[in-house]
MITOR-7168 format. One line per 2 residues: number of its first residue (from 1); for each residue x, y, z of N, C-alpha, C. Coordinates in pm, whole numbers, plus 50000, padded with zeros to 5 digits. Layout:
// residues N
NUM = X Y Z X Y Z X Y Z  ...
This chain:
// residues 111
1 = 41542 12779 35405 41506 12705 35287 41377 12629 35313  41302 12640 35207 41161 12601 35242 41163 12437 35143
3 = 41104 12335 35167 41073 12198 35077 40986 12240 34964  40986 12224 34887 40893 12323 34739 40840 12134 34669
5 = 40705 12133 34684 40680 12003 34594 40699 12017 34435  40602 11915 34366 40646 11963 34189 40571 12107 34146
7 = 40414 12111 34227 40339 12238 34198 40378 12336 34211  40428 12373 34324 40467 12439 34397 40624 12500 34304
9 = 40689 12425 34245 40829 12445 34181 40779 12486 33999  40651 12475 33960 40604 12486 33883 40527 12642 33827
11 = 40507 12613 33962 40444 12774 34012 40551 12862 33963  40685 12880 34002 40794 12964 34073 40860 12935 33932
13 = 40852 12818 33822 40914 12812 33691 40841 12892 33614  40746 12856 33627 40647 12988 33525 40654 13126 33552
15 = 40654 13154 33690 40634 13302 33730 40832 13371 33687  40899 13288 33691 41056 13319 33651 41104 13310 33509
17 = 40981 13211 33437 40995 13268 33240 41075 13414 33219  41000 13497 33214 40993 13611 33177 41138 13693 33274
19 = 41143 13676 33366 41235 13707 33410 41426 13741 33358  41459 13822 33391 41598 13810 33333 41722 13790 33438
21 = 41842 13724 33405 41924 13663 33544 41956 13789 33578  41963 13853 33704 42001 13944 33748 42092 13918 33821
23 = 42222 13819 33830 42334 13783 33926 42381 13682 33840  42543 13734 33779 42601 13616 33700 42720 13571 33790
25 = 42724 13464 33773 42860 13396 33784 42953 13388 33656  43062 13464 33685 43167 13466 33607 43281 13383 33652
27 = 43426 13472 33558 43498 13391 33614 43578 13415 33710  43574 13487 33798 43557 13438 33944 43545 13438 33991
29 = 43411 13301 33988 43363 13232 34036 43255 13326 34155  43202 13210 34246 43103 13248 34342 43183 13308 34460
31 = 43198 13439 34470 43244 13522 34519 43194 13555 34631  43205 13612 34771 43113 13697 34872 43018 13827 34789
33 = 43121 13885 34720 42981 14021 34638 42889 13915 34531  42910 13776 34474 42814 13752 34459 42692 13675 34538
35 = 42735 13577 34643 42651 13573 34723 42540 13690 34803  42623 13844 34818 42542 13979 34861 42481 14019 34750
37 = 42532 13963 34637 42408 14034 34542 42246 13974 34507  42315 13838 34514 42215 13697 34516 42122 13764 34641
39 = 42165 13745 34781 42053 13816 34905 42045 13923 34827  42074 14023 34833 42009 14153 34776 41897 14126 34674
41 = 41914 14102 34577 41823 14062 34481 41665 14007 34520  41717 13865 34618 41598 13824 34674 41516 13876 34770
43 = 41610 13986 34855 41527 14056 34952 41404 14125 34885  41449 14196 34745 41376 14293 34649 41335 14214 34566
45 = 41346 14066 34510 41225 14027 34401 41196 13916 34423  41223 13866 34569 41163 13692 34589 41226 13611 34503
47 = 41249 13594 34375 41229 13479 34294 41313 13560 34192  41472 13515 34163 41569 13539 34147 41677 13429 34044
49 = 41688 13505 33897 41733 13422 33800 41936 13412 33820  42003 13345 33795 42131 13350 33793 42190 13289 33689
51 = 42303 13337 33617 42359 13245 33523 42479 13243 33538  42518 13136 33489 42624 13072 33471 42712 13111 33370
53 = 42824 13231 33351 42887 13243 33246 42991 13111 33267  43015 13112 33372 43167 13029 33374 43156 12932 33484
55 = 43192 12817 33499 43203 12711 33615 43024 12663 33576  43050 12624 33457 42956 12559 33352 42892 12383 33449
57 = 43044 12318 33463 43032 12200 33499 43001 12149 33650  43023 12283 33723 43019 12261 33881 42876 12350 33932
59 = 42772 12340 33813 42675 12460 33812 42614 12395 33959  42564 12289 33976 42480 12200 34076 42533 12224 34183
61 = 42643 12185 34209 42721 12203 34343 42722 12353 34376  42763 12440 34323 42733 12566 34327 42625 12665 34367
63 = 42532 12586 34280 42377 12652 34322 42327 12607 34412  42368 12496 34462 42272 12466 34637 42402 12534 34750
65 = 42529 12554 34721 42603 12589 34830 42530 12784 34828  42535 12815 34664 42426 12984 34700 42284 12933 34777
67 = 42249 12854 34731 42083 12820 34874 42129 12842 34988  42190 12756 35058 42239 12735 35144 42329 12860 35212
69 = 42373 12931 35158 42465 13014 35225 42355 13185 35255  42252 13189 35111 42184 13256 35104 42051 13250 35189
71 = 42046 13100 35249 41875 13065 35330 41776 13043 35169  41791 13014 35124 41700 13062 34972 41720 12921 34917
73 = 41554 12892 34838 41550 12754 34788 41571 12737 34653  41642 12651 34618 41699 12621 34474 41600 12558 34425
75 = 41496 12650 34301 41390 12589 34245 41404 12488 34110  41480 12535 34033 41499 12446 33950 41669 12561 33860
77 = 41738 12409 33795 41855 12476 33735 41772 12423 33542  41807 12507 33491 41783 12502 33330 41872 12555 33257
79 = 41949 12486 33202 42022 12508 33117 42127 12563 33212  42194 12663 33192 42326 12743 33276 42242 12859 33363
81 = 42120 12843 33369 42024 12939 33473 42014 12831 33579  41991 12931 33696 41926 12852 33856 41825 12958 33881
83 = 41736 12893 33905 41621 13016 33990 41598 12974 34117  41611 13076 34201 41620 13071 34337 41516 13171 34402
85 = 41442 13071 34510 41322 13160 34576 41373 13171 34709  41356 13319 34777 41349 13336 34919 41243 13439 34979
87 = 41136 13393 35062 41007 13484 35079 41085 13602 35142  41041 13711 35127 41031 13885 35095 41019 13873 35312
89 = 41127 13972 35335 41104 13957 35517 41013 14056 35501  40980 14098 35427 40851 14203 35455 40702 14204 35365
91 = 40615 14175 35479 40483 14120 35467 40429 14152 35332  40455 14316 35267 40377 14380 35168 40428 14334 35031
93 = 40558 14276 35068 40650 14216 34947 40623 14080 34878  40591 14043 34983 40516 13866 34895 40443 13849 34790
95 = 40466 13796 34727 40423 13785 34586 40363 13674 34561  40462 13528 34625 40398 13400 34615 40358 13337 34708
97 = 40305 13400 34833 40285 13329 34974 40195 13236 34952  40040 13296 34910 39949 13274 34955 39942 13149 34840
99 = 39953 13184 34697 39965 13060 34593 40071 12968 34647  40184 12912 34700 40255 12842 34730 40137 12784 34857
101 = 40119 12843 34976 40034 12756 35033 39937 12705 34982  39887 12761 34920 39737 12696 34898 39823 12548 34784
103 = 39973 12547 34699 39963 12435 34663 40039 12331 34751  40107 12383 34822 40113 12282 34966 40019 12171 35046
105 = 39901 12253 35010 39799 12137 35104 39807 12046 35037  39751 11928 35100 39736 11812 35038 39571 11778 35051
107 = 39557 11697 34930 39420 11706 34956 39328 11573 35071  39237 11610 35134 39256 11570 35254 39146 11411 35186
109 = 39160 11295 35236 39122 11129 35178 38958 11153 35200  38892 11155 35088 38727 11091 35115 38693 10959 35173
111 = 38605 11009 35265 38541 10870 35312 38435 10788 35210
């Protein structure tokens, strides 16, 4: 799991608009095949929508225990969606490396 500032989480909200949840939670619940589908997903698209059909009220607790179990950072939850980023283990797959660093830096104090 990587620390994502506001830019940086801004970045990864916009680029996940368009996107459609490709891993639901039903009812029941957060399962092992859905945690393998959640990794699967992210291995193949980085930046990974999920919804919430069911366990509406425990969405929060839920979506950081999938971070967490998945290595993958919980970018923002909206509405009964979570979008979740985990960089691509393979170099040609990255999509948001180089834009996420570059909004990482900080900008360095004028004298």
């Amino acid at each position: 799991m990587i620390a994502l500032n506001s830019k940086q989480r801004k970045l990864l909200e916009g680029a996940a608009h368009s996107l459609s949840p490709l891993v639901i939670v039903g009812q029941e619940g957060v399962t092992d095949g859905v945690i393998a589908m959640l990794s699967s997903q992210l291995n193949s698209h980085e930046l990974v929508k999920l919804k919430f059909n069911e366990y509406k009220e425990e969405k929060r607790e839920l979506a950081a225990a999938l971070a967490q179990s998945t290595g993958a950072t919980l970018v923002r939850i909206i509405g009964n969606i979570a979008i979740f980023y985990r960089e691509s283990p393979e170099e040609e797959k990255r999509m948001f490396k180089k834009q996420l660093a570059k909004l990482a830096k900080t900008a360095e104090p004028k004298d």
